[in-house]
C-alpha positions in Angstrom: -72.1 -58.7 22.7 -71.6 -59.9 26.3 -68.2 -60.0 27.6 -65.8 -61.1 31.1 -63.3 -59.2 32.3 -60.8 -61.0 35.0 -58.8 -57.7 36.8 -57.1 -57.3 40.0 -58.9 -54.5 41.5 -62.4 -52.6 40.9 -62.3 -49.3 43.1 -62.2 -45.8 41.8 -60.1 -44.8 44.4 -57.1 -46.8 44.2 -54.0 -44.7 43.5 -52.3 -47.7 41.0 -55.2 -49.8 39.5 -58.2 -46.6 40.0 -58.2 -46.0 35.8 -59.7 -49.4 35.4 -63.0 -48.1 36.4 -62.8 -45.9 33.3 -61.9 -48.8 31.6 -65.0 -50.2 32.1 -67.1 -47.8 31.7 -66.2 -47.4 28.1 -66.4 -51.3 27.6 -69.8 -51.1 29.3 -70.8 -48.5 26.4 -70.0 -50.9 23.6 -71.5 -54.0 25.6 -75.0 -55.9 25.9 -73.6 -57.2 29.4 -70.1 -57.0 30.9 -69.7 -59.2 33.8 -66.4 -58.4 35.8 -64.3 -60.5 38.5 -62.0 -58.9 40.3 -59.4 -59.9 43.2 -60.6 -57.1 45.3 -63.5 -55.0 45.1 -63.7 -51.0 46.2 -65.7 -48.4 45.6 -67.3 -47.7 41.7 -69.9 -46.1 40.1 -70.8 -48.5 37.1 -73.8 -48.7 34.9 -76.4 -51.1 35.0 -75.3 -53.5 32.7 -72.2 -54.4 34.3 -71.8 -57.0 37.3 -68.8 -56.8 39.3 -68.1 -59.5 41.4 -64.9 -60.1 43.4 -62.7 -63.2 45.1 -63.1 -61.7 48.6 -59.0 -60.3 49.1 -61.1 -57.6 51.2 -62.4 -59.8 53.4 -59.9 -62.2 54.0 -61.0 -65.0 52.0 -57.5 -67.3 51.5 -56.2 -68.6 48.0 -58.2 -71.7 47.9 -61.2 -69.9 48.6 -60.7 -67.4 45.9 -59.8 -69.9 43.6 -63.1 -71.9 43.6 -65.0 -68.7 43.5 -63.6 -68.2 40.3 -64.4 -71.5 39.0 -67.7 -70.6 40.0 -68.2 -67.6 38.8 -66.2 -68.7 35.2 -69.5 -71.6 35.3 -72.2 -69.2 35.8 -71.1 -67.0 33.1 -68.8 -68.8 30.4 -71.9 -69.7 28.6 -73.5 -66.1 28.6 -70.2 -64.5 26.9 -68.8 -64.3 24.0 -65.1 -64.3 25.4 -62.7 -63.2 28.0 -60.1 -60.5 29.0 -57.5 -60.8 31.2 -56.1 -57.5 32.5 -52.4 -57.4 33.9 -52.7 -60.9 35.4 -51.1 -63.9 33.5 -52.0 -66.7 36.6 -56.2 -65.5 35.8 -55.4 -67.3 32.5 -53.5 -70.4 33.9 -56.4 -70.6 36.3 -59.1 -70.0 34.1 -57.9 -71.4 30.8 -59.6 -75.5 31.5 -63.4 -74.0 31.9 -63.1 -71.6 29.1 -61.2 -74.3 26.6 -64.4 -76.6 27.8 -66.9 -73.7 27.0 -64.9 -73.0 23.9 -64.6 -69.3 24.2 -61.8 -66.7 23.1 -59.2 -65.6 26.0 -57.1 -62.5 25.5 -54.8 -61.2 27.7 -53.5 -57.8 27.8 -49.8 -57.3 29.5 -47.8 -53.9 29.8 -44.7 -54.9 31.9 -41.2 -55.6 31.0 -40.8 -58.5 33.9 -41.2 -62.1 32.1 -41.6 -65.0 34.3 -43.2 -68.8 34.3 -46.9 -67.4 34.9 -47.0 -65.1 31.4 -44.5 -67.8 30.1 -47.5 -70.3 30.5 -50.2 -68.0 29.8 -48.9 -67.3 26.3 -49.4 -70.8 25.4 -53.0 -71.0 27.0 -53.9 -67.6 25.5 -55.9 -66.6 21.9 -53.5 -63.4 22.1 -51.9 -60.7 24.1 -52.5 -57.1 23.6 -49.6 -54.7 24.9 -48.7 -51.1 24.7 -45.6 -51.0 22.7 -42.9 -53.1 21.8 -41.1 -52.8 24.5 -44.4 -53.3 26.8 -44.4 -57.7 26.2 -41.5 -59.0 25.8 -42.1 -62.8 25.4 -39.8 -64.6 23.1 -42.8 -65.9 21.1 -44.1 -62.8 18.9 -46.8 -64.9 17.2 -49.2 -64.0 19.7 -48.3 -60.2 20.6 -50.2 -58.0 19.1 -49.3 -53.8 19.8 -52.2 -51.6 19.8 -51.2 -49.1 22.1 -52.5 -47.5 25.8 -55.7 -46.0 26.7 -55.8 -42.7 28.3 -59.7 -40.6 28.7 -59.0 -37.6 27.0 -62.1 -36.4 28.4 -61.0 -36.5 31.7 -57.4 -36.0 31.2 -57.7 -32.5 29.1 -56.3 -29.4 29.2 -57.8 -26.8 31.9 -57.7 -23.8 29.8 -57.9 -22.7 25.7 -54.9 -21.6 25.7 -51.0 -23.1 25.8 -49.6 -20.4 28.8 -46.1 -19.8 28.7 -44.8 -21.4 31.9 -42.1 -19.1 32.5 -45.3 -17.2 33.3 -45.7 -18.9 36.8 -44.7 -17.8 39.7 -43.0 -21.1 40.4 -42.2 -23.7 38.0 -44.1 -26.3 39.1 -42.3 -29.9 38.3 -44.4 -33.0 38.6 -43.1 -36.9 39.6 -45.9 -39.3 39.4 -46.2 -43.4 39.9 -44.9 -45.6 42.6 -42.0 -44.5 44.4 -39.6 -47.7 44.1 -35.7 -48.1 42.8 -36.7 -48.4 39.2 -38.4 -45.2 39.3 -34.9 -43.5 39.8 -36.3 -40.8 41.9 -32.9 -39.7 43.6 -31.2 -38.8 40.0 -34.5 -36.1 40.3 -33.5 -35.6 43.6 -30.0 -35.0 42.8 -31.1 -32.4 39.5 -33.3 -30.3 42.0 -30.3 -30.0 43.9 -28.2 -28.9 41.1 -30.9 -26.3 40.0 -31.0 -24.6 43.4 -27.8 -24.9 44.7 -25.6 -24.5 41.5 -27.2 -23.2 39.1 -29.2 -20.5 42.1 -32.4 -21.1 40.3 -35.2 -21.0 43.5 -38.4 -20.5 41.4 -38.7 -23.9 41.3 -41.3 -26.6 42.9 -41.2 -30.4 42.7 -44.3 -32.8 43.7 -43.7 -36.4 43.9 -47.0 -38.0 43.8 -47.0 -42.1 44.3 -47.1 -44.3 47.5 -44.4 -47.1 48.8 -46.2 -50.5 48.5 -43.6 -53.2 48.7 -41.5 -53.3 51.6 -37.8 -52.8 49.0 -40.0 -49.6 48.2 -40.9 -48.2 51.4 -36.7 -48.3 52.1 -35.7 -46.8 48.9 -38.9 -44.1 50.1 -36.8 -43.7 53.1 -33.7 -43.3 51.5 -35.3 -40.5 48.6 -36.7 -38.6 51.9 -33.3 -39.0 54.4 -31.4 -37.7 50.4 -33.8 -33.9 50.3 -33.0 -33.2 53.8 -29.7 -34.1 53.3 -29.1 -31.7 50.6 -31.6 -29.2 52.0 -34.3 -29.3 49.6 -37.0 -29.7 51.8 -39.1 -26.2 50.6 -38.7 -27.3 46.6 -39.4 -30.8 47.2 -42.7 -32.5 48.4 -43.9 -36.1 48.8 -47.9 -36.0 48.4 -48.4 -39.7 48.8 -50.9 -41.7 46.7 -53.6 -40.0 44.6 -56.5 -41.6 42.8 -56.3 -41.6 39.4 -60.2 -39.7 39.4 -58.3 -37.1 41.1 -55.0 -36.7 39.3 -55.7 -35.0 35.9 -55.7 -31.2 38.4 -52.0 -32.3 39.4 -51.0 -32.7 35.7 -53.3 -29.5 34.7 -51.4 -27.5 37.2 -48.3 -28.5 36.5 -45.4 -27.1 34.0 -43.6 -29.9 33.5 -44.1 -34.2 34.4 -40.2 -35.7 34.8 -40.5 -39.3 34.5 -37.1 -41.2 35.2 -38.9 -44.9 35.2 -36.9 -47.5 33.4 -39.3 -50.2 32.6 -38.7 -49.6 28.9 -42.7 -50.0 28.2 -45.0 -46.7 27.6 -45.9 -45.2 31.1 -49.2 -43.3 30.9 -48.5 -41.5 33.4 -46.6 -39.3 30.4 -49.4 -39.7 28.3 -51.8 -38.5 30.8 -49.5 -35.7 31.0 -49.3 -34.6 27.9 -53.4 -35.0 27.1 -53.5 -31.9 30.1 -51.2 -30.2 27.8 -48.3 -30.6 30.7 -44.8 -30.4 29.1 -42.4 -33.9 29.7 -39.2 -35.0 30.4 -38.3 -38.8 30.4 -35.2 -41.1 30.0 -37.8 -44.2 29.1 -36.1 -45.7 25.9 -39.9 -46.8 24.5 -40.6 -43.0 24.0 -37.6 -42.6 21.2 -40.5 -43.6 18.7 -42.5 -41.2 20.3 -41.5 -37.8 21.2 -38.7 -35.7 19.8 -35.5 -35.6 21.0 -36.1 -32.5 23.7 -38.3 -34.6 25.6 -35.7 -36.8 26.7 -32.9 -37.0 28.8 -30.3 -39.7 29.5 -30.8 -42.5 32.2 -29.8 -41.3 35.5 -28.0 -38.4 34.3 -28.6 -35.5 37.3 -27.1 -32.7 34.9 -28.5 -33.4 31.8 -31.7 -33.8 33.0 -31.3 -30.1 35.1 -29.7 -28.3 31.9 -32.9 -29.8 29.9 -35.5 -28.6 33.0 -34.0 -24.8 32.4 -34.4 -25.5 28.9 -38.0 -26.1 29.6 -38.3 -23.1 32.1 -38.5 -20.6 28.7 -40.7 -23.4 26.7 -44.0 -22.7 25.0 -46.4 -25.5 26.2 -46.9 -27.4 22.9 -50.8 -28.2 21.8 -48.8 -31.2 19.6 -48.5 -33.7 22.6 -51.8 -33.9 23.3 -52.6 -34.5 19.9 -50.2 -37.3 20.1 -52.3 -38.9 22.8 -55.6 -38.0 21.1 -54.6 -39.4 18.0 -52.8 -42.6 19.2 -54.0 -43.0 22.3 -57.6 -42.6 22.9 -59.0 -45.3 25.1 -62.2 -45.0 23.1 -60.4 -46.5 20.7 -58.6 -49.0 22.3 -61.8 -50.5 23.2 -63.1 -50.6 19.6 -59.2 -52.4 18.8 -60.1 -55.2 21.9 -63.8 -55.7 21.5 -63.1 -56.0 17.7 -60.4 -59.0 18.8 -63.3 -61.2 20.0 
């Protein structure tokens, strides 16, 4: 089976799109030849079967340029394929969807984001099906087409560092993790605003916080401002610590050495960054409504909600890392099979 894939970004190192290369790699496994086009192209280490070719965003090439290198690249290889998937990028299926109606092929379109505006509108009509995350994850009026089949995380890479579940109390510190872009609907400053309790009410100074994620929009790099002006303002500048983007190659050691991931985003779809968590065996806290189905009640705490979410970190201070949530993820959310579940809609 030969297969296109029409993404935004192929590089490894990229701290938002850098677990598509994985991705890949697994399609590549199941694949005679996968033949990739991408917006922008980085740095990847692929196998030999697989083709990458990008619309030239790295090297400046405008809009109308990139658009007629995709209709020629969708010419050169419609006919070799036995269909096409979209990742995360509705307007590829507008754009795409005359040549591959002409070469009469299947076009699926996977989608995990809450936002719902003319381009998904439109591709839902042009497209054989979306794929999504959870029910939350699409949220297009027309169900018809939505099918759920969960995320993909590498539980090969994202695994736990030792044998054994260590108590975390056990630590020196207690090491809480933030990861994902730092932007309003990531509700960093109710974390913030918890730490603050912790240290200054509650006098609890074992504590450590790491905020891993980068400001890309200019909304984001204010509200990054305003998170960073908020710590010094309440003095928390030795428990709190902005690391800035990581590559997702390099992020299961943050997860592994961490006691505890706090996720505050309220996109109401899955976030795999709590997945990824949990497959390193990392306790989590989050507030994001598409986990009720998920985890137990003491994994979550209520939206932007500084004290609740403190009284449930102490709570997690004298907690037994739990083996269970990373059979969650292995059981439900393998990416080796999420491949099979998308190769075997084609």
């Amino acid at each position: 089976m030969n297969l296109l894939i029409i993404t935004q970004k192929v590089d490894v190192n990229d701290d938002n799109l850098g677990f598509f290369c994985q991705w890949l790699e697994k399609f590549a496994k199941k694949l005679d030849k996968l033949y990739v086009i991408c917006l922008l192209e980085g740095e990847y280490h692929l196998s030999e079967n697989t083709k990458v070719y990008s619309l030239g965003k790295e090297k400046g090439f405008s809009k109308l340029r990139q658009f007629f290198r995709l209709q020629k690249f969708l010419l050169k290889y419609l006919p070799e394929v036995d269909g096409v998937f979209i990742h995360m990028c509705p307007i590829y299926a507008v754009l795409s969807f005359p040549l591959v109606k002409i070469f009469k092929k299947k076009m699926i379109l996977w989608f995990t984001h809450k936002s719902v505006n003319w381009k998904l509108k439109l591709a839902e009509k042009l497209v054989d099906k979306i794929l999504t995350a959870s029910e939350e994850s699409c949220r297009v009026r027309n169900r018809r087409k939505i099918k759920i089949v969960g995320h993909g995380i590498d539980i090969e890479k994202f695994k736990v560092q030792n044998s054994k579940f260590k108590i975390a109390v056990q630590s020196s510190k207690f090491k809480i993790l933030s990861v994902g872009r730092v932007a309003p609907i990531k509700d960093l400053e109710t974390l913030i605003r918890a730490i603050d309790i912790l240290v200054s009410q509650k006098d609890i100074k074992d504590i450590e916080l790491k905020i891993v994620g980068s400001a890309i929009l200019d909304s984001d790099k204010q509200y990054f401002k305003k998170i960073r002006d908020l710590v010094k303002e309440k003095n928390l500048e030795n428990y709190v610590k902005f690391i800035g983007g990581v590559s997702n190659i390099k992020m299961p050691e943050y997860y592994q050495n961490a006691d505890l991931l706090v996720n505050l985003s309220r996109t109401g779809s899955v976030d795999k960054s709590v997945l990824e968590a949990m497959a390193c065996g990392c306790l989590v806290l989050t507030c994001n409504e598409a986990f009720k189905k998920i985890l137990n009640r003491q994994y979550l705490f209520k939206q932007k909600d500084s004290s609740d979410l403190a009284d449930k970190i102490i709570n997690f201070k004298r907690t037994e890392k739990n083996q269970k949530l990373r059979e969650i993820v292995v059981n439900y959310y393998n990416l080796d099979n999420l491949i099979i579940k998308i190769l075997n809609e084609f």
